[in-house]
PDB file of N, CA, C and O in Angstrom:
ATOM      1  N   UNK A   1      47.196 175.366  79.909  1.00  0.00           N
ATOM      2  CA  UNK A   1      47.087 175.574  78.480  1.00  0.00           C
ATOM      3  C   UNK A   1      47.815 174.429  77.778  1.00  0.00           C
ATOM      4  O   UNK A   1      48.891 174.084  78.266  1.00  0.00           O
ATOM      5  N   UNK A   2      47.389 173.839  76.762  1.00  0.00           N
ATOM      6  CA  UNK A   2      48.126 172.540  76.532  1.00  0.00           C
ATOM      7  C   UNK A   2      49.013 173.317  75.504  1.00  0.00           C
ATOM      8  O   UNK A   2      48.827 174.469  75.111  1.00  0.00           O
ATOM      9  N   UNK A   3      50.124 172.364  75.109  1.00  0.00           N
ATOM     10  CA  UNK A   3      51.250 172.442  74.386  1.00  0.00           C
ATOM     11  C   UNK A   3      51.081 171.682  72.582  1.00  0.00           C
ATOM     12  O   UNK A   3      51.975 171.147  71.927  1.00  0.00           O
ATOM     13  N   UNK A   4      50.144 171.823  72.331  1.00  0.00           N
ATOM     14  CA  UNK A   4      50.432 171.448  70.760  1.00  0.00           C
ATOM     15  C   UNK A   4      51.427 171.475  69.837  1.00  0.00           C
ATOM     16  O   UNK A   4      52.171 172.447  69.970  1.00  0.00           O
ATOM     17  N   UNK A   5      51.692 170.742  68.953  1.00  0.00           N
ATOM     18  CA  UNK A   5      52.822 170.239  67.947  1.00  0.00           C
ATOM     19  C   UNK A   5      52.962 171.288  67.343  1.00  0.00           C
ATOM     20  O   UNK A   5      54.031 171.894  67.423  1.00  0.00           O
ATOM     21  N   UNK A   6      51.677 171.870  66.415  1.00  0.00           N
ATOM     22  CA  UNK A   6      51.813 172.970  65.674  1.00  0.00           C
ATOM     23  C   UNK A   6      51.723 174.072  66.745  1.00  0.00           C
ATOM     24  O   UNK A   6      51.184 173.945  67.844  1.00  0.00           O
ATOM     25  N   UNK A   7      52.288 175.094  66.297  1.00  0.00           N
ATOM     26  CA  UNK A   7      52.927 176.211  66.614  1.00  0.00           C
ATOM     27  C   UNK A   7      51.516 176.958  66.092  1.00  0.00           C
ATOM     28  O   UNK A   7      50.756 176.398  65.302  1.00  0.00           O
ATOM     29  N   UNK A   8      51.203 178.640  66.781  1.00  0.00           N
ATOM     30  CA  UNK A   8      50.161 179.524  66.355  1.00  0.00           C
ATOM     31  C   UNK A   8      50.735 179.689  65.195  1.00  0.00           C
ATOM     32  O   UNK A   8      51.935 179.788  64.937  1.00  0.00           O
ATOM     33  N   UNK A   9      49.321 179.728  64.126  1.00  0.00           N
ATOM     34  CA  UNK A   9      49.582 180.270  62.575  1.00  0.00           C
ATOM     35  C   UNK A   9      49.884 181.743  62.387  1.00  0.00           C
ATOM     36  O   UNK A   9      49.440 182.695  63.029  1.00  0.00           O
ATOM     37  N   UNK A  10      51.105 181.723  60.924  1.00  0.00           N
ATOM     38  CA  UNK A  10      51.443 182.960  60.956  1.00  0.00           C
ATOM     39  C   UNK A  10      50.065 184.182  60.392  1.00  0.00           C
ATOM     40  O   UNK A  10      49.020 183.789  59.873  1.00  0.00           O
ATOM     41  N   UNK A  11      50.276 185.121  60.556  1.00  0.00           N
ATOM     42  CA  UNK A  11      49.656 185.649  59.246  1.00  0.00           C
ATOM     43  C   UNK A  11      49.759 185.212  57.997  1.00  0.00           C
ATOM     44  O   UNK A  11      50.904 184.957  57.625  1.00  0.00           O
ATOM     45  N   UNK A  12      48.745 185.024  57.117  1.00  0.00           N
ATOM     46  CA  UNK A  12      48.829 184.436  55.326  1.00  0.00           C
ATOM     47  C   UNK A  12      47.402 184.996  54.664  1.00  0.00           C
ATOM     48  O   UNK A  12      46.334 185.409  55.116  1.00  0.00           O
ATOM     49  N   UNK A  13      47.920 184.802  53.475  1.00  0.00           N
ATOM     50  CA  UNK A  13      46.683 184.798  52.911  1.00  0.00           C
ATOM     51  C   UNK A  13      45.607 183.636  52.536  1.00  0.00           C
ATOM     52  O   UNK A  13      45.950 182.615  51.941  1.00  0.00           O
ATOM     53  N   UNK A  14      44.524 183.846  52.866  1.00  0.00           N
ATOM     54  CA  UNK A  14      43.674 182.483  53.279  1.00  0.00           C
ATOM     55  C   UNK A  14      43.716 181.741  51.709  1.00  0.00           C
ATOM     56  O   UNK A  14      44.090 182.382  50.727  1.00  0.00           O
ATOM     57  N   UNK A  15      43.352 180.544  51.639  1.00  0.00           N
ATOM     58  CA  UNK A  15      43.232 179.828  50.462  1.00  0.00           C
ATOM     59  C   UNK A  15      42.654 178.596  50.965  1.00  0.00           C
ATOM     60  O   UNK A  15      42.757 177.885  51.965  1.00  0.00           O
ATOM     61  N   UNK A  16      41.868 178.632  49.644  1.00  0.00           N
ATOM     62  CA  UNK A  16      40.714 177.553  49.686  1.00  0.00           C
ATOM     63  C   UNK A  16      41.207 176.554  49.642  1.00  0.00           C
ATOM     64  O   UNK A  16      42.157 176.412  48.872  1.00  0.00           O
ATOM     65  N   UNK A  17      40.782 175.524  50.405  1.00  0.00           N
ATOM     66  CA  UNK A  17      40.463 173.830  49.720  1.00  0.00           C
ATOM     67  C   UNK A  17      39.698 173.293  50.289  1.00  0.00           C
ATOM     68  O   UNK A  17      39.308 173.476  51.442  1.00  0.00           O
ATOM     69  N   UNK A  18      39.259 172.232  49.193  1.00  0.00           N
ATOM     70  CA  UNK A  18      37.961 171.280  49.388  1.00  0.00           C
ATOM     71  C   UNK A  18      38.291 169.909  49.512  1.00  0.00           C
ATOM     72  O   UNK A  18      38.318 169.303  48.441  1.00  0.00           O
ATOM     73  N   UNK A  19      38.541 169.280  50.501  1.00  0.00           N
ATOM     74  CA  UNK A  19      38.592 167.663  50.912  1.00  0.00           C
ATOM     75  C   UNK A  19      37.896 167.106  51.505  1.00  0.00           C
ATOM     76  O   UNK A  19      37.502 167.767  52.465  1.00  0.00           O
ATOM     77  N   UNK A  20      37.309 165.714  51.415  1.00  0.00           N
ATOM     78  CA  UNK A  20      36.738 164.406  51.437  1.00  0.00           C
ATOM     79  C   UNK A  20      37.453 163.940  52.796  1.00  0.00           C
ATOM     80  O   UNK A  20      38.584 163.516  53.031  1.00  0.00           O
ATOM     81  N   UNK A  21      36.528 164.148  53.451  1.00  0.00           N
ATOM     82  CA  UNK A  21      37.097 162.819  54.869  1.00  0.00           C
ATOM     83  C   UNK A  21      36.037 162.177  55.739  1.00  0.00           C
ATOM     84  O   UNK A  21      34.870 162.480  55.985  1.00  0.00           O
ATOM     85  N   UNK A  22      37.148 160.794  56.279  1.00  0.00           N
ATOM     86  CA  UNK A  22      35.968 160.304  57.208  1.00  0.00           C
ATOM     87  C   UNK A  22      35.477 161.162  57.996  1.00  0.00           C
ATOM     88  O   UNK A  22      35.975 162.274  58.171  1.00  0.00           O
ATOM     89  N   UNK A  23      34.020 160.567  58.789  1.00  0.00           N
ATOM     90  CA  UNK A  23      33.450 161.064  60.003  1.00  0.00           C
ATOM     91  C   UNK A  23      34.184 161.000  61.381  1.00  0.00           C
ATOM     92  O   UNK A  23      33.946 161.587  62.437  1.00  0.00           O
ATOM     93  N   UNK A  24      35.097 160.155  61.055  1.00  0.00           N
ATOM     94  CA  UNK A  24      35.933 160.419  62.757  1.00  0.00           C
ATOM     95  C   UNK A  24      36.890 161.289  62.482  1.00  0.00           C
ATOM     96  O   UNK A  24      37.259 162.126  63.305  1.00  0.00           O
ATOM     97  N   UNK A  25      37.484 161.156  61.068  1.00  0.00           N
ATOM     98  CA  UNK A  25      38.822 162.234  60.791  1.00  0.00           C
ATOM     99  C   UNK A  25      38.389 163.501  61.768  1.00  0.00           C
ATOM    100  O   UNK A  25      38.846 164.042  62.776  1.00  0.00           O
ATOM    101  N   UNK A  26      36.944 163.708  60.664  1.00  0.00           N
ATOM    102  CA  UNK A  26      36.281 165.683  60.570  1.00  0.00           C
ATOM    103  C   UNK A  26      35.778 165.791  62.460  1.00  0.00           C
ATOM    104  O   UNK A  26      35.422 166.856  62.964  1.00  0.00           O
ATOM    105  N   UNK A  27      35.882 164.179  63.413  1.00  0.00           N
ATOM    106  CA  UNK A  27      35.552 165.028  64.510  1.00  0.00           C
ATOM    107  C   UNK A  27      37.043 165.032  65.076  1.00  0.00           C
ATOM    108  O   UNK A  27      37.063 165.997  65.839  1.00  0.00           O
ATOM    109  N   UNK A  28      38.446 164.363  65.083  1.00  0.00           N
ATOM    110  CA  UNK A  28      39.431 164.724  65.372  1.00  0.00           C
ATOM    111  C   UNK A  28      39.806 166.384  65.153  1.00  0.00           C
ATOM    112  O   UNK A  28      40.155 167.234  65.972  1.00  0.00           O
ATOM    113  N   UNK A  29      39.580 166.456  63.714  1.00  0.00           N
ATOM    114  CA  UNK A  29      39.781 167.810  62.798  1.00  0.00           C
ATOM    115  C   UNK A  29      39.168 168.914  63.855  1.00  0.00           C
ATOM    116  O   UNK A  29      39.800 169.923  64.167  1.00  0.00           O
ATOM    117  N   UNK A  30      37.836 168.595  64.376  1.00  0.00           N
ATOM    118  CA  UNK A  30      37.042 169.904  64.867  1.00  0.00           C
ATOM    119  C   UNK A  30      37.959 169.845  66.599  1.00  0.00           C
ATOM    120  O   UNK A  30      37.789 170.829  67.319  1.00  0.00           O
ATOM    121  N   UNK A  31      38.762 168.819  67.073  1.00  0.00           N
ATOM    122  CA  UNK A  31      38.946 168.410  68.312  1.00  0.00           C
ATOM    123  C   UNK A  31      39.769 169.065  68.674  1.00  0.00           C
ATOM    124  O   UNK A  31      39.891 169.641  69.755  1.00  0.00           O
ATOM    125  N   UNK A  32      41.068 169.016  66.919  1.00  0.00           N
ATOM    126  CA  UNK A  32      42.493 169.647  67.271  1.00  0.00           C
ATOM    127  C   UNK A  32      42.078 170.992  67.159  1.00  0.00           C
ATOM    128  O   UNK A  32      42.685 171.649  68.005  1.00  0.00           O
ATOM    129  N   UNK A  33      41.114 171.876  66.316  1.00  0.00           N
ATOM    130  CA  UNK A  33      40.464 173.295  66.091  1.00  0.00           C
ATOM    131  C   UNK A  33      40.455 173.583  67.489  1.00  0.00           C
ATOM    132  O   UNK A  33      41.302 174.355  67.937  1.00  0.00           O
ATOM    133  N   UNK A  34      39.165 172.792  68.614  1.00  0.00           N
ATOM    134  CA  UNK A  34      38.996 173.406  69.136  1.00  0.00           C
ATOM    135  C   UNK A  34      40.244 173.772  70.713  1.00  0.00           C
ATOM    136  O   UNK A  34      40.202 174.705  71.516  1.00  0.00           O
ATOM    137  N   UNK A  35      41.198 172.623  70.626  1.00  0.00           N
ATOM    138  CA  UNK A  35      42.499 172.620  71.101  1.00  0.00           C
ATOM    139  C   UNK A  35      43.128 173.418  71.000  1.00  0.00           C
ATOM    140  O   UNK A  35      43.570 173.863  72.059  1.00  0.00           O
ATOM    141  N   UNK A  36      43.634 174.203  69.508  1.00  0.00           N
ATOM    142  CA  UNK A  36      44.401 175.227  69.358  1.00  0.00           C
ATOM    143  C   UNK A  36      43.935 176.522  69.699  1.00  0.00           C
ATOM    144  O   UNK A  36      44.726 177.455  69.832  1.00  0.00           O
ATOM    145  N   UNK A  37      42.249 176.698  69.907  1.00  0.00           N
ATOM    146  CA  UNK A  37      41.594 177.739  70.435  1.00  0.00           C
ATOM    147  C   UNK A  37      41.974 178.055  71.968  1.00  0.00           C
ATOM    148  O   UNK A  37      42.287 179.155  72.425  1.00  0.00           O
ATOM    149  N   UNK A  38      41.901 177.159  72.469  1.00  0.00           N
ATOM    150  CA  UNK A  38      42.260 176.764  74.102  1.00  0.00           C
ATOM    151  C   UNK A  38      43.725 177.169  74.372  1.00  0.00           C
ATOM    152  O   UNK A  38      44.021 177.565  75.500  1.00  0.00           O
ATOM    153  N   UNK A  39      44.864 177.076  73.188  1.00  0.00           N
ATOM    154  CA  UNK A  39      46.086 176.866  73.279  1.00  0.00           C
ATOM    155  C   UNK A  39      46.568 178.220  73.085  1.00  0.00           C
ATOM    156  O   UNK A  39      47.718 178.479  73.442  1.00  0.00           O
ATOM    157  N   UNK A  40      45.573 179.445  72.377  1.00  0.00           N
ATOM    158  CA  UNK A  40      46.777 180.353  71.531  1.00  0.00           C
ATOM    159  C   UNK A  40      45.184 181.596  72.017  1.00  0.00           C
ATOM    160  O   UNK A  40      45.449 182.723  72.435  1.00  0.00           O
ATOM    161  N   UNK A  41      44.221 181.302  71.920  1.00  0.00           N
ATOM    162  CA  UNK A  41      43.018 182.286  72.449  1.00  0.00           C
ATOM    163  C   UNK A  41      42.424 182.542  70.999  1.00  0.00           C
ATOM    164  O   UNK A  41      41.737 183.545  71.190  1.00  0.00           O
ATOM    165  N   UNK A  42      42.301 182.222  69.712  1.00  0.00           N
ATOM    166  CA  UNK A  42      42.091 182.676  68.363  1.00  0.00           C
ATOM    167  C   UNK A  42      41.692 181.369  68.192  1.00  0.00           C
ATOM    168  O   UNK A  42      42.090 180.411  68.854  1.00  0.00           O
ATOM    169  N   UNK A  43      40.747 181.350  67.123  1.00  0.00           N
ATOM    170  CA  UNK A  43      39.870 180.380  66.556  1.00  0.00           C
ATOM    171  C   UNK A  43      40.147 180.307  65.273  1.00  0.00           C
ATOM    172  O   UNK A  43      40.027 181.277  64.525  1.00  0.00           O
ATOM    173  N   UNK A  44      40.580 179.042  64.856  1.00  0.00           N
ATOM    174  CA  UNK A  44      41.350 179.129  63.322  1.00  0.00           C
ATOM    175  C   UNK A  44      40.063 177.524  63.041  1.00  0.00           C
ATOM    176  O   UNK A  44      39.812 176.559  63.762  1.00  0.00           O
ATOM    177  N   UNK A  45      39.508 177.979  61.557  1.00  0.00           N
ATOM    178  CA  UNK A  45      39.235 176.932  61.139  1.00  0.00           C
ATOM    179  C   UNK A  45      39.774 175.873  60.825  1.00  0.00           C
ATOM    180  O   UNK A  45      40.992 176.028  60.746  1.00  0.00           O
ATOM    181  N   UNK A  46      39.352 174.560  60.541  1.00  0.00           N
ATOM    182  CA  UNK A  46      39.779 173.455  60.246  1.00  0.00           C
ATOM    183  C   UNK A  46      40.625 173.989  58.680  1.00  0.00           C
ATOM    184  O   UNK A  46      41.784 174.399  58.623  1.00  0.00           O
ATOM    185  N   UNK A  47      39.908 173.877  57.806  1.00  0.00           N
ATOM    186  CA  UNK A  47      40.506 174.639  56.386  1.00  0.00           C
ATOM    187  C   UNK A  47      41.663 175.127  56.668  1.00  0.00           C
ATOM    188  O   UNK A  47      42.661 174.516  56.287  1.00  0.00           O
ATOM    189  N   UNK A  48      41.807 176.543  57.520  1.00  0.00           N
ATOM    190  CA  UNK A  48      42.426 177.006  57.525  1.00  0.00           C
ATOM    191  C   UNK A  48      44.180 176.192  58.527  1.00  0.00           C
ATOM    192  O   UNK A  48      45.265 176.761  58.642  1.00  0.00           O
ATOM    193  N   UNK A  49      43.851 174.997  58.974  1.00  0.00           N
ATOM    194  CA  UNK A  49      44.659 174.575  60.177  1.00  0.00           C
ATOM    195  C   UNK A  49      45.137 173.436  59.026  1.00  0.00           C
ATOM    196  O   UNK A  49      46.357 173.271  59.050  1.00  0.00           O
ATOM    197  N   UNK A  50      44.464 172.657  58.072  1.00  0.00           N
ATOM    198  CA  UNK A  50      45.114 171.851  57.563  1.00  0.00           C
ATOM    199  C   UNK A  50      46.158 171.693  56.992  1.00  0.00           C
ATOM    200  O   UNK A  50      46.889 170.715  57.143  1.00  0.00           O
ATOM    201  N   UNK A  51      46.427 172.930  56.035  1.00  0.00           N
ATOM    202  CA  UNK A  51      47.608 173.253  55.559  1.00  0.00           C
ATOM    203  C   UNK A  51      49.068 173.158  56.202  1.00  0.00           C
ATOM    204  O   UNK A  51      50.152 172.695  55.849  1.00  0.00           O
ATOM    205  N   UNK A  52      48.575 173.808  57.292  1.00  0.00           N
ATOM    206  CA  UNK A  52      49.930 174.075  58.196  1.00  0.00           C
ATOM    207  C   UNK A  52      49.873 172.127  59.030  1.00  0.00           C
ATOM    208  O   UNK A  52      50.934 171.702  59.487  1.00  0.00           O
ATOM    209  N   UNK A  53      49.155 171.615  59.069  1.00  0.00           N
ATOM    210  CA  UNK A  53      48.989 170.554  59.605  1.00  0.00           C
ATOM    211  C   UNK A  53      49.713 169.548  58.552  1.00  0.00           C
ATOM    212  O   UNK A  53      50.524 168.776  59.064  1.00  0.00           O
ATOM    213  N   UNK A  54      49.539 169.463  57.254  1.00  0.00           N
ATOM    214  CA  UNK A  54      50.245 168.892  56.201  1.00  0.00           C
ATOM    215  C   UNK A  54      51.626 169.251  56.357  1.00  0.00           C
ATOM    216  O   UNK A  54      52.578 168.471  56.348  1.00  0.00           O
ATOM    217  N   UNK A  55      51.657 170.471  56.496  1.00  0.00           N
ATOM    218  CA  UNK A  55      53.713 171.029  56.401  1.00  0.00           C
ATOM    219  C   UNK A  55      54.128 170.268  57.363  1.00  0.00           C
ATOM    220  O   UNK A  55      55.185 169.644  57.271  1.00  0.00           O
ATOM    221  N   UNK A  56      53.326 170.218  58.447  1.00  0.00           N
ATOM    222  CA  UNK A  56      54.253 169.991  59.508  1.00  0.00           C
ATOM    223  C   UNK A  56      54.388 168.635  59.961  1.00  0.00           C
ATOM    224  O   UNK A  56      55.127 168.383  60.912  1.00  0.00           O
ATOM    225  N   UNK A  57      53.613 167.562  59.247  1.00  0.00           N
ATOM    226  CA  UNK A  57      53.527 166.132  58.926  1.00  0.00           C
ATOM    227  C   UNK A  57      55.012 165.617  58.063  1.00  0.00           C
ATOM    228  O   UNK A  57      55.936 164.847  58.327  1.00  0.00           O
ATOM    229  N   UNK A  58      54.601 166.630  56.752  1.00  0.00           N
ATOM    230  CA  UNK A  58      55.811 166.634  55.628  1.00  0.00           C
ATOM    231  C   UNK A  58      57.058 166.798  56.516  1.00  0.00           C
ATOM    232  O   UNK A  58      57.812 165.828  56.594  1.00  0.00           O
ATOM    233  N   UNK A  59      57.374 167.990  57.232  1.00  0.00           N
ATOM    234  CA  UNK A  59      58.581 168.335  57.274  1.00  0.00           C
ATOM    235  C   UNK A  59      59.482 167.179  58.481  1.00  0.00           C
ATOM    236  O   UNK A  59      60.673 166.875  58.560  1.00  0.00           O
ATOM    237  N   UNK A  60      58.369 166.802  59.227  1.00  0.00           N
ATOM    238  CA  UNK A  60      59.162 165.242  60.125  1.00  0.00           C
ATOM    239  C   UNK A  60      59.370 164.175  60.111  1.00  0.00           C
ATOM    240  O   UNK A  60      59.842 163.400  60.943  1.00  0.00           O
ATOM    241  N   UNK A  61      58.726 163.989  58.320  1.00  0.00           N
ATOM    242  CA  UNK A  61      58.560 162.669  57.939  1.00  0.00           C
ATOM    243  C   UNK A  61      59.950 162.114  57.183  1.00  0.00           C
ATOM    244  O   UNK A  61      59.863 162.247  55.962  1.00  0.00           O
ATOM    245  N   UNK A  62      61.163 161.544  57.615  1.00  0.00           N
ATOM    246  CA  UNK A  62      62.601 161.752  57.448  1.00  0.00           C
ATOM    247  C   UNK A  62      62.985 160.765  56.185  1.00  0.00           C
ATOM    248  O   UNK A  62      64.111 160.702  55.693  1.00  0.00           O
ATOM    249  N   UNK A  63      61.796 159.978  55.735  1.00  0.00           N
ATOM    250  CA  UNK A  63      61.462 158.997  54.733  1.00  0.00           C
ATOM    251  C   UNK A  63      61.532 159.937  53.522  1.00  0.00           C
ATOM    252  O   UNK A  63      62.276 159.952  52.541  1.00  0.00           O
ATOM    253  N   UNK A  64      60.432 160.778  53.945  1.00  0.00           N
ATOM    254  CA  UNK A  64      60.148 161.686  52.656  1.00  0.00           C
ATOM    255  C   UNK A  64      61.014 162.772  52.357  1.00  0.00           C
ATOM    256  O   UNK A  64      61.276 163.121  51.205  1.00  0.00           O
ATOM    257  N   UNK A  65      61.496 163.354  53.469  1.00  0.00           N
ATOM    258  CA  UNK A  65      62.996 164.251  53.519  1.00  0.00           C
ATOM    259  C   UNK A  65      64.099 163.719  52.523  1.00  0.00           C
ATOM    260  O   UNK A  65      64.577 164.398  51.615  1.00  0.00           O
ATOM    261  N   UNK A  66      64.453 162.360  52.826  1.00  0.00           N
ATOM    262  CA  UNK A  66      65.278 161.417  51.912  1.00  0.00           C
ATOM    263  C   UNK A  66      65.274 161.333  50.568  1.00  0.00           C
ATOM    264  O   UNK A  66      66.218 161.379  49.779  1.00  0.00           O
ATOM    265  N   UNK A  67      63.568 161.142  50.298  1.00  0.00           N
ATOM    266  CA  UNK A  67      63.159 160.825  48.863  1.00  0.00           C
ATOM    267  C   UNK A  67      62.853 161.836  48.111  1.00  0.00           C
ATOM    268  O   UNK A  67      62.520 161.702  46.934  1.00  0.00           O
ATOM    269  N   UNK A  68      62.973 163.482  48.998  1.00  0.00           N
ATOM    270  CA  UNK A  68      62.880 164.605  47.909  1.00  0.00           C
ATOM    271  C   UNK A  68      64.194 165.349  47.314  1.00  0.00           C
ATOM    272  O   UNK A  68      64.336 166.179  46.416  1.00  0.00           O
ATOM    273  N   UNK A  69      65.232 164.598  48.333  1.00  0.00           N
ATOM    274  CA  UNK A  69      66.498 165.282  47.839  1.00  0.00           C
ATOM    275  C   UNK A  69      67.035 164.289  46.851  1.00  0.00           C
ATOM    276  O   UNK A  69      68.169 164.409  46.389  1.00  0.00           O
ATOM    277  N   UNK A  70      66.238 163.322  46.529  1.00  0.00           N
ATOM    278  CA  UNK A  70      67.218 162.458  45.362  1.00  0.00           C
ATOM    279  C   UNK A  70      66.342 162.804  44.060  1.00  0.00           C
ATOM    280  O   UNK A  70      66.682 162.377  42.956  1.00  0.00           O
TER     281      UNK A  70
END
């Protein structure tokens, strides 16, 4: 079972969004989907995986950690 960065999503309430991406992004996007299916047994959409995929970009990025506490 592989070990992915992100962690299984908690329970939430779903929320929409609509974004624009390349054609290699959206087949990475469907790659890591179908990875975390493999990883946790639950099938989480892309939509639904991005969010938590943004937090968890944000929260290691130690640049941006820096530049929100000033």
């Amino acid at each position: 079972m592989p070990e992915l960065k992100l962690a299984k999503l908690p329970d939430r309430t779903p929320v929409k969004i609509q974004i624009s991406v390349p054609p290699e992004l959206n087949k990475s996007l469907q790659n890591y989907a179908h990875l975390y299916k493999q990883a946790y047994g639950q099938e989480e959409s892309i939509v639904e995986l991005i969010p938590f995929m943004l937090q968890e970009f944000l929260s290691g990025d130690r640049e941006f950690k820096r530049a929100a506490k000033k």
